[in-house]
C-alpha positions as CSV (number, residue, x, y, z in Angstrom):
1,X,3.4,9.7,-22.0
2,X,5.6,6.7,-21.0
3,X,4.5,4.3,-18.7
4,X,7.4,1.9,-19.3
5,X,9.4,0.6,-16.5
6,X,13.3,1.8,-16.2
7,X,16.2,-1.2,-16.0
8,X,16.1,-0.6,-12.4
9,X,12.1,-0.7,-11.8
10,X,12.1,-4.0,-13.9
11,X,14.6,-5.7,-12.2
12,X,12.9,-4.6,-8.7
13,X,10.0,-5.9,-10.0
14,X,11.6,-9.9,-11.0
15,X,12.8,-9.6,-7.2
16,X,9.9,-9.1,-6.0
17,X,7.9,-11.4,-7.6
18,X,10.6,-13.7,-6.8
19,X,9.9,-13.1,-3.3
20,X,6.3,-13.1,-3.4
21,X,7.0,-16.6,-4.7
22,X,8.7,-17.7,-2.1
23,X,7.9,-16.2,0.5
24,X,4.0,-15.4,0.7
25,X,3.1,-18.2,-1.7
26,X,3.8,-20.7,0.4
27,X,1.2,-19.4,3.0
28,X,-1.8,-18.5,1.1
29,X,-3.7,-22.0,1.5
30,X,-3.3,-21.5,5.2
31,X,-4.4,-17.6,4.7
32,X,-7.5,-18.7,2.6
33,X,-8.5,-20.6,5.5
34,X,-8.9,-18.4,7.5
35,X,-9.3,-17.3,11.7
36,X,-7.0,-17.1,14.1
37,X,-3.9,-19.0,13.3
38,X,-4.4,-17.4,9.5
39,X,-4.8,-14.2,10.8
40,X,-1.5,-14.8,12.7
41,X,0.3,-15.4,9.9
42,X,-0.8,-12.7,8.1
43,X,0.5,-10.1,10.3
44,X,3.8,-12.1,9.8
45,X,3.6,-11.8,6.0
46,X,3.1,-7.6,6.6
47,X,6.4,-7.7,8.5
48,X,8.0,-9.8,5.5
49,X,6.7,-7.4,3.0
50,X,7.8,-4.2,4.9
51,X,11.2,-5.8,5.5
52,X,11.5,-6.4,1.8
53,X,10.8,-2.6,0.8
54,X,6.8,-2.9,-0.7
55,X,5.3,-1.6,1.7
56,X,7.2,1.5,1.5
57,X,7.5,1.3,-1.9
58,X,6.5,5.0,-2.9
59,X,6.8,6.6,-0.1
60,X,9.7,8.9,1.3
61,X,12.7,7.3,3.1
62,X,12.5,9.7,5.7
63,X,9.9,7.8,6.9
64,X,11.1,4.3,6.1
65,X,10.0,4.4,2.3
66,X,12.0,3.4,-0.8
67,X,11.1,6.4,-3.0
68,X,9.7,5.3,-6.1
69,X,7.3,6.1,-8.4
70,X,3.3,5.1,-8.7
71,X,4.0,3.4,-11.6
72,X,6.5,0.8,-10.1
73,X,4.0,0.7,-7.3
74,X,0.8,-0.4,-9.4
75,X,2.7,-2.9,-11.0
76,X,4.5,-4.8,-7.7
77,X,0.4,-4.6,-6.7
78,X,-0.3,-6.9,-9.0
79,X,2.6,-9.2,-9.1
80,X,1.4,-9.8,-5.3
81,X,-2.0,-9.6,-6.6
82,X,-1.5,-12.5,-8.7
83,X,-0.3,-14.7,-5.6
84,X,-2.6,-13.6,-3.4
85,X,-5.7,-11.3,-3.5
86,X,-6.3,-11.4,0.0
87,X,-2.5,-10.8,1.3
88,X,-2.3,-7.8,-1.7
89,X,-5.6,-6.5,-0.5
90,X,-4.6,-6.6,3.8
91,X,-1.6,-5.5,3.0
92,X,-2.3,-2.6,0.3
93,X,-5.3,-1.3,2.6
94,X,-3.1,-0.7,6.0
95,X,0.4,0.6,4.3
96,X,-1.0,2.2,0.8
97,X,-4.4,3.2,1.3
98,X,-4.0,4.3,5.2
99,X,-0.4,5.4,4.6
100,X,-1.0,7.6,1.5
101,X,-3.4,9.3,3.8
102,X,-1.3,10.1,6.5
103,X,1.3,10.8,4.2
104,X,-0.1,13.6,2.6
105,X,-2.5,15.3,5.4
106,X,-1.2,14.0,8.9
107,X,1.1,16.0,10.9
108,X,4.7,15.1,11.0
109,X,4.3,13.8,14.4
110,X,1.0,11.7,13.4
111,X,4.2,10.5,11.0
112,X,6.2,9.1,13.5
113,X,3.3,7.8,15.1
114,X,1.8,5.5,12.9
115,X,3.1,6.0,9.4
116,X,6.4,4.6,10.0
117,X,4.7,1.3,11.7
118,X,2.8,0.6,8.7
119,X,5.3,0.7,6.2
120,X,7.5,-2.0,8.2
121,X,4.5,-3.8,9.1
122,X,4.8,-3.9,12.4
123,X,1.2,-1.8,12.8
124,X,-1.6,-3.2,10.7
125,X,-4.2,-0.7,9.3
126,X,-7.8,-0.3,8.5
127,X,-10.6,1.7,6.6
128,X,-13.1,2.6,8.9
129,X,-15.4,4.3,6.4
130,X,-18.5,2.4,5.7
131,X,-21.2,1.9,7.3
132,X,-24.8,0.1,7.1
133,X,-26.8,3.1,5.3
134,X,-23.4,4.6,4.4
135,X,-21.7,2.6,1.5
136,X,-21.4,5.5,-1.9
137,X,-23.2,7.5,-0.1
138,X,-21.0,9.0,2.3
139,X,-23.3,11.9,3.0
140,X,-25.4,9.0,5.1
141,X,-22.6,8.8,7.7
142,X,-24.2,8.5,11.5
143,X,-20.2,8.0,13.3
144,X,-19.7,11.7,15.0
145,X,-16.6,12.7,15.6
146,X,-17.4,15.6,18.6
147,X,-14.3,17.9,18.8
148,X,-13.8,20.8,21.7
149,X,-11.6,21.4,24.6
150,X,-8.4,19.9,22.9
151,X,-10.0,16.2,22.3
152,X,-12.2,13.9,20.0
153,X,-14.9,11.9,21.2
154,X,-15.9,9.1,18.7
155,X,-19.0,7.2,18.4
156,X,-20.8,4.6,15.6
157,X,-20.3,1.7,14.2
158,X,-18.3,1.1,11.1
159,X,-18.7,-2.1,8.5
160,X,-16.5,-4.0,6.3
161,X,-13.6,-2.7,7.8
162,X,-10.6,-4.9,5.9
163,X,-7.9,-5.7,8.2
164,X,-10.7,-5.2,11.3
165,X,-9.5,-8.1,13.5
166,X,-6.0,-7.6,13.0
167,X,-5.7,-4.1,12.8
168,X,-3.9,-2.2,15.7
169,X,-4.7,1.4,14.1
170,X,-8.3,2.1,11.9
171,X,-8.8,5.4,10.0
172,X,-12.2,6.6,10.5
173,X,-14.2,8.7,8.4
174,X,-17.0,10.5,10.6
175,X,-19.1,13.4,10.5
176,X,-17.6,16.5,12.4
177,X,-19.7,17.8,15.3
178,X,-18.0,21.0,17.4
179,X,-18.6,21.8,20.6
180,X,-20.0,26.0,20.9
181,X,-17.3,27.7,23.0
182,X,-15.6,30.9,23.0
183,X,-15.0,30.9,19.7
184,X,-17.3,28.9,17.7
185,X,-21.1,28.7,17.6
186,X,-21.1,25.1,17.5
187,X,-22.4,22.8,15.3
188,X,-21.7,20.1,12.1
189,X,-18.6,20.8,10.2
190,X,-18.0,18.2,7.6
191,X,-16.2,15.1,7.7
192,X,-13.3,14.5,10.1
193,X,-11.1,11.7,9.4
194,X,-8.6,10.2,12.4
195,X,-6.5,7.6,13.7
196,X,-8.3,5.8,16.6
197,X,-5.5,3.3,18.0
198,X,-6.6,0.1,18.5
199,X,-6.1,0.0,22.8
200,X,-8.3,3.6,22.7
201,X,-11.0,3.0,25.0
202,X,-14.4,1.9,23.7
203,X,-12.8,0.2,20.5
204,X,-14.5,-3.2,20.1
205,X,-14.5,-5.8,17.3
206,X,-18.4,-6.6,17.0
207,X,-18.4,-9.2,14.6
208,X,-15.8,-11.1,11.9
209,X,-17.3,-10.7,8.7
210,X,-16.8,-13.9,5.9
211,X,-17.8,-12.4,2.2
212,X,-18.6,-14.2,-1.0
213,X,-15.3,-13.3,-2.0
214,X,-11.6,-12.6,-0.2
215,X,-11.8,-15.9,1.8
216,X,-8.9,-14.9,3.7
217,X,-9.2,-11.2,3.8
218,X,-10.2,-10.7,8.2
219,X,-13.1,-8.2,7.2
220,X,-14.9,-6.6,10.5
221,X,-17.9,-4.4,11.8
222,X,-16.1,-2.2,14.7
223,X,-17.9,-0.2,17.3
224,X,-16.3,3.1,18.6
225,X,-17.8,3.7,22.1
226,X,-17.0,7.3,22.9
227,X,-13.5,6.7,22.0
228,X,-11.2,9.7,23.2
229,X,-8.5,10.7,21.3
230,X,-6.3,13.9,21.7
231,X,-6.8,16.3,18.4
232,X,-3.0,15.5,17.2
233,X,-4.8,12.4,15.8
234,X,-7.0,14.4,13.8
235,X,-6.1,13.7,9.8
236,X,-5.6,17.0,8.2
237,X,-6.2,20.5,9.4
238,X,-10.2,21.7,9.7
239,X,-12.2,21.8,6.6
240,X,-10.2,19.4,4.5
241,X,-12.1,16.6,5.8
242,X,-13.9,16.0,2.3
243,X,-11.0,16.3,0.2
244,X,-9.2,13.6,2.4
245,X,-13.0,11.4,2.1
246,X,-12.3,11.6,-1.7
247,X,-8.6,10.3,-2.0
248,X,-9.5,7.6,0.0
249,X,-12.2,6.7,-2.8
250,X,-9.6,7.2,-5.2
251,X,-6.1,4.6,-3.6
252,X,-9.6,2.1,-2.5
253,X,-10.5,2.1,-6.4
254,X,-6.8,2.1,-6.9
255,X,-5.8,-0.8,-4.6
256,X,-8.8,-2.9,-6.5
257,X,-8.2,-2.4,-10.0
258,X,-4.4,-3.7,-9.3
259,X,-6.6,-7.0,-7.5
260,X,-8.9,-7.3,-10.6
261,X,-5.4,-7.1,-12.8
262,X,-3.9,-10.0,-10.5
263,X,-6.7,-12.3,-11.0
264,X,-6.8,-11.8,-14.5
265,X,-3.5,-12.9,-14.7
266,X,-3.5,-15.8,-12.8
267,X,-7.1,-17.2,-14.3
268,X,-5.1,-16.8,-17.8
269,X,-2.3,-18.5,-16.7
270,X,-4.3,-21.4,-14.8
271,X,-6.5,-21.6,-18.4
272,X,-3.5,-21.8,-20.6
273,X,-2.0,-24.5,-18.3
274,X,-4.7,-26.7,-17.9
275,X,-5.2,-26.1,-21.7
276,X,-2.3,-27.6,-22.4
277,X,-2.5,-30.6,-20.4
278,X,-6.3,-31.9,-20.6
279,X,-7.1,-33.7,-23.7
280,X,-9.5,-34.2,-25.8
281,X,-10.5,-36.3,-29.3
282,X,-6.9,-37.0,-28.8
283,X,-5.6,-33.7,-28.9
284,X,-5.1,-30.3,-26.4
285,X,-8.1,-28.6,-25.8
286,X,-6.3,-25.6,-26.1
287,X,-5.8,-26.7,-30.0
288,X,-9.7,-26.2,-30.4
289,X,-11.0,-23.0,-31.6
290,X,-13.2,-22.6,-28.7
291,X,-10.6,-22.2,-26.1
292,X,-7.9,-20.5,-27.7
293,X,-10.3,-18.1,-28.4
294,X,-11.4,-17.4,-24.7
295,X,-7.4,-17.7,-24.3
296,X,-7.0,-15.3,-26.6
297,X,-9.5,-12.3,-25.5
298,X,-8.4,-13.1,-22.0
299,X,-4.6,-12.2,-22.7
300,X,-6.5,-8.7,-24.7
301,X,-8.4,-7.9,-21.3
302,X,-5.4,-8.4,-19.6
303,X,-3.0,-6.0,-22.0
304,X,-5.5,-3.9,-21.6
305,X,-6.3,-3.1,-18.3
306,X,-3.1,-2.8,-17.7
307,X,-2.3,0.2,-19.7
308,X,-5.3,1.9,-18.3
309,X,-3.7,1.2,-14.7
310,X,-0.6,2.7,-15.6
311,X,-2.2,5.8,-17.2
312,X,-3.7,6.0,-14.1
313,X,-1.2,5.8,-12.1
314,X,0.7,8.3,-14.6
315,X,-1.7,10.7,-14.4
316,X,-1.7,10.8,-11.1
317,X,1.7,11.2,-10.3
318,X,1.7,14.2,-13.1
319,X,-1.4,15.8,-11.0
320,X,-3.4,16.0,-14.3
321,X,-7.1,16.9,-13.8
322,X,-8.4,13.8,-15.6
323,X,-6.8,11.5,-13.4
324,X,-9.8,11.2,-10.7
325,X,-12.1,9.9,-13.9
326,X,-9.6,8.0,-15.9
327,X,-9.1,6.0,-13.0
328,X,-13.1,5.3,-13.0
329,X,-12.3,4.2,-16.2
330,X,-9.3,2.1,-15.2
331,X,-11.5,0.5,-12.0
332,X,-14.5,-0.3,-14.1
333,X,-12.6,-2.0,-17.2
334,X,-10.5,-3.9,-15.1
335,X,-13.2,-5.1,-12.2
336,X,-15.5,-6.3,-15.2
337,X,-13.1,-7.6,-17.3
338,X,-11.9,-9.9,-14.2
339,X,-15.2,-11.0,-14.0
340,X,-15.8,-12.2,-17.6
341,X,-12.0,-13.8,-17.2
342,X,-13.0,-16.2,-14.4
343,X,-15.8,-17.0,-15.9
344,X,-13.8,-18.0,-19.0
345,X,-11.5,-19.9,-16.7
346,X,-13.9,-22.0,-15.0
347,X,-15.6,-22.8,-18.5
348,X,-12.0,-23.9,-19.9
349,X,-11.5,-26.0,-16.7
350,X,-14.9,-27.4,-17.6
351,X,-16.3,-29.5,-14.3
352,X,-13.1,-29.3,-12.3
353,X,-13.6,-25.6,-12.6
354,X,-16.7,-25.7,-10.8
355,X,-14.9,-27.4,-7.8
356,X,-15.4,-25.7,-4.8
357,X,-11.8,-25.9,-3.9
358,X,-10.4,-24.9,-7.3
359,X,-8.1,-22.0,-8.5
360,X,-10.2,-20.8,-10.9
361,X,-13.4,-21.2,-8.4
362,X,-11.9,-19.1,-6.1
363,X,-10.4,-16.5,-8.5
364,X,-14.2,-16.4,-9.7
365,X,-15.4,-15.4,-6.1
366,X,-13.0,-12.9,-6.0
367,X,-13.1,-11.0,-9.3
368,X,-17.1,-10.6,-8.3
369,X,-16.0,-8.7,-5.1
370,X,-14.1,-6.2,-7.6
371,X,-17.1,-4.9,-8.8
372,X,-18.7,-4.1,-5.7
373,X,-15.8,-2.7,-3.6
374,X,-13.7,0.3,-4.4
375,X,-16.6,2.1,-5.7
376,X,-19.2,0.1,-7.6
377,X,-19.3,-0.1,-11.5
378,X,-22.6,1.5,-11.2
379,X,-21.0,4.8,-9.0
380,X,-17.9,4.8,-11.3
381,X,-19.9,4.8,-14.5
382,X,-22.0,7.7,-13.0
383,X,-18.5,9.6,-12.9
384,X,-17.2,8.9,-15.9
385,X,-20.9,10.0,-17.3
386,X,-20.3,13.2,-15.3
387,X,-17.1,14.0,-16.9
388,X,-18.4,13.4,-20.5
389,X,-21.6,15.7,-19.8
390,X,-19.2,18.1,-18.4
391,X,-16.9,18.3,-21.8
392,X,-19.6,18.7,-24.0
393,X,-21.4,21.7,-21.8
């Protein structure tokens, strides 16, 4: 196992934090604020990131990608992270999570379609998946997706779609209804999954959504109204539906590990900071046994949950059969371990830490929202459970 970077994949990585420093930095307190003129420039900051090659990162080049590896990937999501949760969340939901998708089930000429828009950000995707009684349980889904005579009909309503108000393409998971003809009895099927263009009739924003969490993440419920689509924008051929359901599950506990990593890394560089600088009894608070302490199990949370993410993302690129549950591992570590990092951050920052307009504040919102989306801790401990019950049967 190596999960080391090359020359090349390290220097690629200084650029692009570089960039992200730059570039997207500069925007985030108008991002955080959120509505219209935020969401504005955050479609902006998609075309900036496509242009520069993340985006694309692991993806083919024959479809606009760069061709690297899941490794290199998981580490440029935090560095982007780190800046910005929000921007690394948008921007990892419509181009990773959506594009992996349609990278490894859509058609070629669902490809050209879509695929090449989101890597260059010029096309902005979402994750229609959940829904009110639908959130683990995906077995709850009421969204039909009615197939026969060469088309799709869509209809339900979808929550906490990230990206919902922006998007111009969402990915909808429904349950599979077919029309009887000549050649089928009729009947449920499974789960379809397809890409419902924005401008398809009967597509409607219902409501904005503002969470604990993600200030500047646009987060919508969206209704599909007997939306009609032709079948080419079906994901995957029929009866793959599920398999598709469950590596969505996998890139969305994926994309927020790499989130939980970022914020850990910024709280401990905020707490070091301000540990330096505030005094007290005439000294650094950072000299005091109490704080380097947190300081120090902070930086071991950190190490750590970043070698599980990289095993994770090793594994997965190898196609080894514990991948699926290692990541559970990886997800739950690093969404609790944000958690109990923030918290330390806002302790070390003392009363300016519980300023509602603080770093470490905000960073504290945000590492809660880690443990709920991408799978909850309580769903990915019942997995990794699963697997240990399985070994020893």
């Amino acid at each position: 196992m190596d999960y080391e970077l090359s020359d090349e994949q390290k220097k690629y990585k200084e650029e692009f934090a570089r960039f992200c420093t730059e570039q997207i930095a500069p925007h985030c307190p108008q991002i955080d604020r959120g509505g219209r003129q935020a969401h504005k420039k955050l479609k902006s900051l998609h075309r900036k990131l496509g242009a520069f090659g993340y985006l694309g990162l692991s993806f083919p080049d024959q479809w606009g990608g760069r061709g690297h590896d899941l490794l290199l990937q998981t580490a440029c999501d935090e560095v982007l992270a780190k800046v910005s949760s929000s921007v690394f969340l948008s921007a990892y939901t419509s181009a990773i999570h959506c594009g992996k998708l349609i990278e490894h089930f859509g058609t070629a000429e669902l490809k050209r379609l879509v695929l090449e828009g989101l890597l260059a950000g010029r096309t902005i995707g979402s994750v229609a998946r959940t829904e009110a009684q639908a959130g683990s349980d995906l077995g709850a889904i009421v969204t039909a997706a009615t197939r026969g005579n060469g088309e799709v009909v869509v209809s339900g309503i979808k929550d906490f779609c990230v990206n919902g108000p922006i998007a111009g393409v969402f990915l909808v998971v429904a349950r599979s209804v077919v029309v009887p003809d000549s050649k089928d009895a009729g009947g449920e099927s499974g789960p379809t999954v397809l890409v419902v263009p924005r401008d398809t009739g009967g597509v409607e924003v219902v409501e904005t959504v503002e969470t604990f969490g993600y200030v500047g993440l646009p987060i919508a419920r969206v209704r599909f109204d007997s939306s009609r689509l032709p079948d080419r924008f079906v994901v995957g051929a029929e009866g793959v539906g599920r398999r598709i359901v469950e590596e969505s599950l996998e890139w969305d506990a994926r994309g927020m590990t790499s989130a939980s990593i970022g914020i850990m890394a910024r709280a401990l560089e905020a707490s070091f900071a301000y540990s330096q600088e505030r005094q007290a009894f005439g000294k650094a608070i950072g000299s005091f046994q109490e704080v380097s302490f947190k300081l120090a199990e902070m930086r071991a949370m950190l190490d750590t949950a970043r070698l599980l993410a990289a095993k994770a993302a090793w594994l997965a690129q190898e196609g080894d059969p514990e991948a699926s549950v290692f990541l559970s591992c990886a997800k739950l570590y690093a969404s609790e371990s944000a958690s109990k990092c923030a918290g330390y951050a806002v302790q070390i920052h003392g009363a300016r830490g519980l300023l509602k307009q603080s770093v470490v504040a905000s960073l504290y919102r945000d590492a809660k929202y880690g443990e709920i989306a991408g799978g909850t801790s309580e769903i990915h401990r019942i997995a990794i459970a699963r697997s240990v019950l399985d070994a020893v049967d």
